[in-house]
C-alpha positions as CSV (number, residue, x, y, z in Angstrom):
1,X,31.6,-10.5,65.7
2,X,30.1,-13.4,67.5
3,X,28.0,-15.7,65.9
4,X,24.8,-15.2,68.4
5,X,24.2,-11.6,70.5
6,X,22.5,-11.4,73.8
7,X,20.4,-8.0,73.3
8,X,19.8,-5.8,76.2
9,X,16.2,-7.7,76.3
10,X,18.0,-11.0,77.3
11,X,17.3,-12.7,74.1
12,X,19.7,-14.5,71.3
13,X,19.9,-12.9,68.2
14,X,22.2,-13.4,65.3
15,X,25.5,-11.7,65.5
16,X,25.2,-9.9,62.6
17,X,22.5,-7.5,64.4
18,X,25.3,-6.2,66.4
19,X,23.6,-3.8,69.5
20,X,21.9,-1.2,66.7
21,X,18.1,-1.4,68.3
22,X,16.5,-0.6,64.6
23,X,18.9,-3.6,63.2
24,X,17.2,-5.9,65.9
25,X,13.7,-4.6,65.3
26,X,14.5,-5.8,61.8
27,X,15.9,-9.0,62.6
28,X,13.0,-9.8,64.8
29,X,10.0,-8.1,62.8
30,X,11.0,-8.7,59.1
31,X,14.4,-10.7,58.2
32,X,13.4,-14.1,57.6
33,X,9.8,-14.0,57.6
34,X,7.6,-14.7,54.6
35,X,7.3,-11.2,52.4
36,X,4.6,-11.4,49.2
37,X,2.8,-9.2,47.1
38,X,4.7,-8.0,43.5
39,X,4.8,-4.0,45.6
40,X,6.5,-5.3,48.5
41,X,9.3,-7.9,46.7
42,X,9.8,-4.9,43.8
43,X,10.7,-2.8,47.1
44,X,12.6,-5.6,48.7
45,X,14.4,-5.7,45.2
46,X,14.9,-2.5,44.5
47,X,16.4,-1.7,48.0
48,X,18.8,-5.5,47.9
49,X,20.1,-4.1,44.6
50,X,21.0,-0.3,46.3
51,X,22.3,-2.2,48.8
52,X,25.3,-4.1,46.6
53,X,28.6,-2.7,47.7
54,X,27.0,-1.1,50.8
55,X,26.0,-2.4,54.6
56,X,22.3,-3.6,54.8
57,X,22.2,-1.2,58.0
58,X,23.1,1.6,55.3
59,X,19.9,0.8,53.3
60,X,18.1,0.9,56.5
61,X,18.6,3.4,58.1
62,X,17.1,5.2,54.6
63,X,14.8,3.2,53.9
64,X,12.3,5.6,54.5
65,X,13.6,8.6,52.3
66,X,13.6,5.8,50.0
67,X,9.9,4.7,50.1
68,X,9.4,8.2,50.0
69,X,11.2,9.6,46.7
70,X,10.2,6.5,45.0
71,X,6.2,6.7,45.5
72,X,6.4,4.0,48.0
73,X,7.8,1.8,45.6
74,X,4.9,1.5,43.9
75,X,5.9,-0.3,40.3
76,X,3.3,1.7,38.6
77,X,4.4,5.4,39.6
78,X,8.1,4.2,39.6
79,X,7.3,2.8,35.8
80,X,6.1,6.4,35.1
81,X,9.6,8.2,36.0
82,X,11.3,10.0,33.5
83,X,14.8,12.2,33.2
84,X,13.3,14.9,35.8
85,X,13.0,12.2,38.3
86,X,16.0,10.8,37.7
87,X,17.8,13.9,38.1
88,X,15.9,14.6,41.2
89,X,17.1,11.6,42.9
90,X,20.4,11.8,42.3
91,X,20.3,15.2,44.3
92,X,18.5,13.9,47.5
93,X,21.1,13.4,49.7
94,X,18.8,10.7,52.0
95,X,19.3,8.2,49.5
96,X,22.3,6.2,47.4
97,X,22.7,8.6,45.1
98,X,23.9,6.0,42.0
99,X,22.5,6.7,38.6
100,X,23.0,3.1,37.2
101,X,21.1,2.1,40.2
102,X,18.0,4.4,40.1
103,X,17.9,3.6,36.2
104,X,17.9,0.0,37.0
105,X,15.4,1.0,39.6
106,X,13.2,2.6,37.2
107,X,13.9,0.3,34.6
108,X,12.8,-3.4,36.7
109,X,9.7,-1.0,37.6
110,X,8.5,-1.2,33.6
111,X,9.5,-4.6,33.6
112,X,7.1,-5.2,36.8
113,X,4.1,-3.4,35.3
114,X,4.1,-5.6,32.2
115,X,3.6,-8.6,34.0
116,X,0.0,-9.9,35.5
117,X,-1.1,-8.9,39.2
118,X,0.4,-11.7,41.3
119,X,3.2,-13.1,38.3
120,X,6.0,-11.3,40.3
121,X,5.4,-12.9,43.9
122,X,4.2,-16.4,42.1
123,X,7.7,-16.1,39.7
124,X,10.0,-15.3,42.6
125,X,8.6,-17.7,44.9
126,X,8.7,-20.4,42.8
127,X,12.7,-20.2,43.4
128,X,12.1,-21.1,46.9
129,X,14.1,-24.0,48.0
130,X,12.3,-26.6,50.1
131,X,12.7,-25.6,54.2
132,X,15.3,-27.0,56.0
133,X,15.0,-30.3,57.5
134,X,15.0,-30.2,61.3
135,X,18.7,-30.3,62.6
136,X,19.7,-28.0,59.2
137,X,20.0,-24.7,60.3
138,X,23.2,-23.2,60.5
139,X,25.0,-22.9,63.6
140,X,27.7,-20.4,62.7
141,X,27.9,-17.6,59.8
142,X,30.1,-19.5,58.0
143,X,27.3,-22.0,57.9
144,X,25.4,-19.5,55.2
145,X,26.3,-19.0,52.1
146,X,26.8,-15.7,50.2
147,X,25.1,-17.9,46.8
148,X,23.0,-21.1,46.4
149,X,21.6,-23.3,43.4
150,X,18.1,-21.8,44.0
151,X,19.9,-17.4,43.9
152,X,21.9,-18.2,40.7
153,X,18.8,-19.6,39.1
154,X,16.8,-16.9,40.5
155,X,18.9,-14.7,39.1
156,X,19.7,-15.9,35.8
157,X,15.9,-16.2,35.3
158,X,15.6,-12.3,36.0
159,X,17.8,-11.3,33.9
160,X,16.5,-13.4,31.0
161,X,14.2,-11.2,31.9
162,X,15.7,-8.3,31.6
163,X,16.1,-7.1,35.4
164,X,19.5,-5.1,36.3
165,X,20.7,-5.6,40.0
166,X,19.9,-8.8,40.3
167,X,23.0,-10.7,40.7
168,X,22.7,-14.2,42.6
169,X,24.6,-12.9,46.0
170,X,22.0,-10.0,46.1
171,X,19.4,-12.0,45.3
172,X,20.4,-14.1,48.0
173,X,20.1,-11.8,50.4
174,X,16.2,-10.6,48.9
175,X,15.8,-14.6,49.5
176,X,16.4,-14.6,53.4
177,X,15.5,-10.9,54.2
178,X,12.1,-12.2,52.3
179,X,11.9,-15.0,54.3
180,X,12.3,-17.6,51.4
181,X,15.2,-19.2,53.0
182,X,15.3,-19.1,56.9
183,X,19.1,-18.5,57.5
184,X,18.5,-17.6,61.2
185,X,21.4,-19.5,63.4
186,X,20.7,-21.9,65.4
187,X,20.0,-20.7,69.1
188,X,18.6,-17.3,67.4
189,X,15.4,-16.5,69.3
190,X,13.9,-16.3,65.8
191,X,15.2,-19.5,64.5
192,X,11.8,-21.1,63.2
């Protein structure tokens, strides 16, 4: 894979976007750009953590089956799931189909509810490293790392809280897909 991709559209992208036209509308729309509210980062979480073992372009592609068998990943409806619904999901064949998974799903969604409007966004984004200085950005995938100082602690803080799924490589990748770290190469149309 190269580093950087010239799409069909003439533009640079990172290699990783490969010539999948939903995978660039992703990179250019939503990978690396600022994501807040406590709905949208419980989805982002939720779907990093269905994504461990798997390709992002996996999770994807169903993302949508997903938003829709879990009430648009709403932590309040998701807090209210119980046996039935976990049964039901592990029989809809448009999603990962892993019970540890949808419990911890189900599980981070309780977890969400007891905490105040706004504490979920403000707690995750106060793991945030500082942006890059100018001339930082990596130039080649081995440039980024799978971990970093500010994921393990992220992490670690999660779980303390009790949050399953969380591990610091996936919450790595929650970090850059939600735009809290700007991993876009260098040369990348979308390199801020």
């Amino acid at each position: 894979m190269d580093d950087l991709r010239i799409g069909p559209d003439g533009l640079a992208r990172c290699g990783w976007v490969g010539d999948d036209a939903e995978y660039r509308r992703y990179h250019d729309e939503e990978w690396g750009r600022p994501l807040h509210g406590d709905r949208a980062l419980f989805e982002k979480m939720s779907l990093e953590g269905f994504q461990a073992g798997l390709s992002w372009i996996t999770i994807l592609r169903k993302r949508p089956r997903f938003r829709e068998v879990f009430a648009g990943f709403e932590p309040a409806a998701v807090a209210a799931f119980g046996d039935d619904d976990v049964e039901r999901l592990m029989t809809d064949a448009g999603i990962i189909r892993n019970r540890a998974k949808i419990l911890a799903t189900i599980g981070n969604a309780r977890l969400v509810e007891e905490m105040a409007p706004g504490e979920l966004d403000a707690f995750m984004w106060s793991f945030a490293p500082a942006p890059r200085a100018e001339g930082e950005r990596p130039v080649v995938f081995a440039d980024v790392p799978a971990t970093t100082a500010a994921s393990d602690a992220l992490s670690k803080a999660l779980k303390r809280r009790g949050f399953r799924f969380v591990g610091s490589t996936t919450m790595y990748a929650l970090m850059q897909s939600a735009g809290m770290v700007d991993d876009h190469l260098a040369g990348c149309h979308s390199a801020g």
